[in-house]
N, C-alpha and C positions, 0 to 999 in steps of 0.2 A: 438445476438444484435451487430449490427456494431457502425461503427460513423460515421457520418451524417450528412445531414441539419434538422434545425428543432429540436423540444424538444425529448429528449430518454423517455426510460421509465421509471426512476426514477429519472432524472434529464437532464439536459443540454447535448446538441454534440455539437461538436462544430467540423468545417472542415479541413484537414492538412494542405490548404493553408492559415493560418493567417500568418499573417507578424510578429506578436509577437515573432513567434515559429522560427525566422529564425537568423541564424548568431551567435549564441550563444556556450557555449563551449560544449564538448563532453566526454561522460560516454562511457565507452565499458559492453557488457554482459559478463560475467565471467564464464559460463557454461550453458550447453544445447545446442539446436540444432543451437542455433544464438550466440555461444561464440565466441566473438572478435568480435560481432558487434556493430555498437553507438549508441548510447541515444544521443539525443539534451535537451540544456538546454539552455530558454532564457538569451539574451546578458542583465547583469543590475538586473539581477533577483533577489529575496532575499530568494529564493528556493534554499538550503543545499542538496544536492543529498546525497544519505548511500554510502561512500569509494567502492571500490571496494575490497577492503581486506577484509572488514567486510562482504560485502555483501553474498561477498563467502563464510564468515566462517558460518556464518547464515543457509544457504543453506546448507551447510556440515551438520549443528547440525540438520537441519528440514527432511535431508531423502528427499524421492522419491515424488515426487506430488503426491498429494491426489486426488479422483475424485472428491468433494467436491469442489468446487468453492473457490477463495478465495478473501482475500477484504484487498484493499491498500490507509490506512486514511493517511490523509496529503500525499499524495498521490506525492504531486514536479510535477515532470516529468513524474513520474513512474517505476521510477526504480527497486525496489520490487516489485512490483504486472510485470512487463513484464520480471523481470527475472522468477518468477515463469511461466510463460506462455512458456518459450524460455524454461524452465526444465519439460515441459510435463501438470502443470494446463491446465485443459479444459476452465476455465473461469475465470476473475479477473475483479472483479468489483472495481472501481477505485474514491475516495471522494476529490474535490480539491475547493478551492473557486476561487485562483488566477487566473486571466484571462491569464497573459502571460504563466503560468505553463499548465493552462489547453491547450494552444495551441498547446504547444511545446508537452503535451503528446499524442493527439491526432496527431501530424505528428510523432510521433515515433511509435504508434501504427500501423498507414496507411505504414510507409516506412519498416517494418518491417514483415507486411501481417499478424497483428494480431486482426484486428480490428472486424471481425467477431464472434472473440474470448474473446469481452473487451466491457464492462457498463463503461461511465462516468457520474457520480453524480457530478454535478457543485453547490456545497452548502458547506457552514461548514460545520466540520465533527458532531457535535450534532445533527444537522437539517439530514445528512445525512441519520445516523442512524437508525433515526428514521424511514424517511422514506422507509429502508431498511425492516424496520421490516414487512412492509404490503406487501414485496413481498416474492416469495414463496424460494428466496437463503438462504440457510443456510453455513456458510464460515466454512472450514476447517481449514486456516490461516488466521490472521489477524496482519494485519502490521502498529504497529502506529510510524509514523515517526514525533512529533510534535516540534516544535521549542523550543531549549534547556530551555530556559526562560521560568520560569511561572509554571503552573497548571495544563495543556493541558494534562497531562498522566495520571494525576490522575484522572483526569475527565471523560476525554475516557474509560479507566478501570470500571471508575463506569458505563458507559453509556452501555460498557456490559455487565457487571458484571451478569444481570437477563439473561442472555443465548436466550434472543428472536430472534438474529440473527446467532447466535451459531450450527456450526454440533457437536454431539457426538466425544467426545476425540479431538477438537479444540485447535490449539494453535492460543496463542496473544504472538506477538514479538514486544515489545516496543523499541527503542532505544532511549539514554539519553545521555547528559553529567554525569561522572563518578561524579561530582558535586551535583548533583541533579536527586538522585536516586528515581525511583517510588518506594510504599509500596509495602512489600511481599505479602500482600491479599489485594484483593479488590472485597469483595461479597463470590458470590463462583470459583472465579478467584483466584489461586496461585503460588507462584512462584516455579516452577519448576529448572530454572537455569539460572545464570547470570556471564555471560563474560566480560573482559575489553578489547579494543584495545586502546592502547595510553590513550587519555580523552573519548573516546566513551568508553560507557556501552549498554549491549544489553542485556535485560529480559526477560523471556518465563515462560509465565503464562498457566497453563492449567486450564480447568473448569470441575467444578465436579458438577454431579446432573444432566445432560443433557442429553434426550431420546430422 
């Protein structure tokens, strides 16, 4: 599934030429096939991209790509979901609501020639979810990046927690403010292990129970 004109198949494309997606500051990939290339991120945005420190360290704790698809909530630009793709993911399916974030992801998908390789769901990520569940992906990673403030992790947590979009031995990588830690369990989601970088916390839930 590329991006496009026209509706995807579980949500919105949108095309790499919006104007939103242009002028904005720049992420590099930090390994795989495309390390020390840029991510764009709209100029004005209130999209928080994951450090490049972290992102790395992340990827160090996650091991090899999975063949299993994998799925990137709150999604920004995309930074986690297209570094997984740049470290060998065959697919990464991508939940973002923001227009100027969704632009700018879809021209770093297109400028990077991964887009053949990449679902954007243009919805909250609740809405997203959902309608994730009626299609036939089941995620090997799951990347929740949601805005320090609030509820958002918990919520997402719970929203997997029943494993209907879940592959076998899946991990969920939440990152937080060190402030506002998510709970150890959420369902049959648990915590596996949790890193500090500076104020950033980064949590890895596995799920148990999933055939």
């Amino acid at each position: 599934m590329g991006i496009g004109r026209g509706p995807g198949k579980y949500g919105v494309r949108l095309t790499d030429g919006d104007a939103r997606a242009r002028n904005g500051p720049h992420m590099r990939l930090t390994g795989g096939m495309d390390r020390g290339r840029k991510l764009r991120a709209p100029r004005g945005s209130g999209t928080r991209p994951t450090a490049s420190r972290v992102r790395e360290a992340i990827f160090n704790i996650l091991g090899p790509a999975p063949e299993a698809p994998v799925l990137d909530l709150f999604a920004g630009t995309g930074a986690l979901g297209i570094e997984a793709l740049s470290r060998g993911a065959a697919k990464a399916v991508f939940v973002e609501r923001d227009q100027r974030a969704l632009a700018a992801l879809a021209r770093n998908l297109k400028e990077l020639e991964f887009s053949d390789r990449a679902v954007i769901v243009g919805a909250k990520v609740q809405a997203g979810i959902a309608r994730l569940a009626d299609s036939p992906d089941r995620f090997a990673w799951v990347f929740v990046d949601p805005p320090y403030a609030g509820s958002d992790a918990e919520q997402t947590l719970a929203a997997l927690a029943d494993g209907a979009i879940l592959a076998p031995g899946a991990v969920i990588v939440v990152e937080h403010d060190k402030r506002n830690v998510p709970p150890d369990q959420a369902g049959a989601l648990y915590l596996a292990d949790r890193r500090f970088y500076g104020d950033t916390g980064v949590s890895f839930y596995r799920a148990t129970g999933i055939a």
